[in-house]
N, C-alpha and C positions, 0 to 999 in steps of 0.2 A: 413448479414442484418445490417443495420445501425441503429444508434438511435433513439428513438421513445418519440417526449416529453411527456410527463405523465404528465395527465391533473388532474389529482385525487392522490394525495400522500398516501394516506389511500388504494390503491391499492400495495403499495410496502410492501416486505418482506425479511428477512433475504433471503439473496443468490441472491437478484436481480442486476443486475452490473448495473450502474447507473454512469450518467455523469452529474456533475452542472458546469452548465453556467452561467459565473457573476464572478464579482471583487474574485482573488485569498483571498483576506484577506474577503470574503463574509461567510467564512464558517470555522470550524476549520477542517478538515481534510487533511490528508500531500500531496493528490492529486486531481487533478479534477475528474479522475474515477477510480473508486474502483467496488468491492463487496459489500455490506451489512453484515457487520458480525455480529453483533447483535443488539438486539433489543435501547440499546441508543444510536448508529448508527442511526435507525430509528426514535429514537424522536430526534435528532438532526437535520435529514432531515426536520422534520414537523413543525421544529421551525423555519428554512435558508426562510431568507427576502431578496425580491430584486436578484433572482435565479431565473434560469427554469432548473428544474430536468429533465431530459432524461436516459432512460434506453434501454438496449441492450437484448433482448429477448435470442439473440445467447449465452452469456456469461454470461448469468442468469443459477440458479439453475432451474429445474422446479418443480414444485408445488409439485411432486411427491418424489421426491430426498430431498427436506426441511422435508417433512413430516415424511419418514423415517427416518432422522437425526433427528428430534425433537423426535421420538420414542426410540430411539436408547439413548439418551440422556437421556428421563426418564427412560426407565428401569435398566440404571445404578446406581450401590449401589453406597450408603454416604458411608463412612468410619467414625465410630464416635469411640472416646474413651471412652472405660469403666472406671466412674469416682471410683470405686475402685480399678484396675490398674495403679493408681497415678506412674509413674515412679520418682517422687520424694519421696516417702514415704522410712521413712528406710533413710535418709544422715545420718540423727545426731547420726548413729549409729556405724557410722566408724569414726574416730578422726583423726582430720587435723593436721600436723604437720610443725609450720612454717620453720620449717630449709631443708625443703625439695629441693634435690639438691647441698646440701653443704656438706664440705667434712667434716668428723670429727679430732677436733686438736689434734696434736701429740704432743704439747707443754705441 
């Protein structure tokens, strides 16, 4: 299937593959078609003046497949650090040595 110009940009979403038409320098992104990979991708899209957005169904995620990956996404754990696990707590208790390295004189 070939591209379809999208007359409503509030219809697009992460994973839609998407072609802009219009002055290379009309948009900041490094090609005319791409993916949507995320969501300031898509407010980039809604802000491009003097464009027609066209997207490709065939090379589009589908609505199903985004959805699953946004689920999949949230139910992944944060990683936080426990702030009493400080891995700096405890230096100033080993003493630094400037001459570290050097040999000692025989002189």
């Amino acid at each position: 299937m070939s591209f379809i110009e999208v007359e409503d940009r509030n219809v697009l979403q992460v994973g839609t593959f998407v072609k802009i038409e219009g002055s290379w320098f009309s948009h900041p992104f490094p090609t005319n078609t791409f993916k949507i990979k995320s969501k300031e991708d898509l407010a980039t899209i809604h802000g491009l003046t003097n464009v027609t957005i066209l997207y490709d169904p065939d090379r589009s995620d589908s609505v199903e497949e985004e959805n699953a990956e946004s689920a999949i996404q949230e139910e992944s754990p944060t990683l936080e650090m426990d702030p009493e696990l400080d891995p700096t707590d405890g230096e100033e208790d080993f003493p630094v040595s400037d001459d570290v390295g050097t040999k000692p004189n025989d002189g």
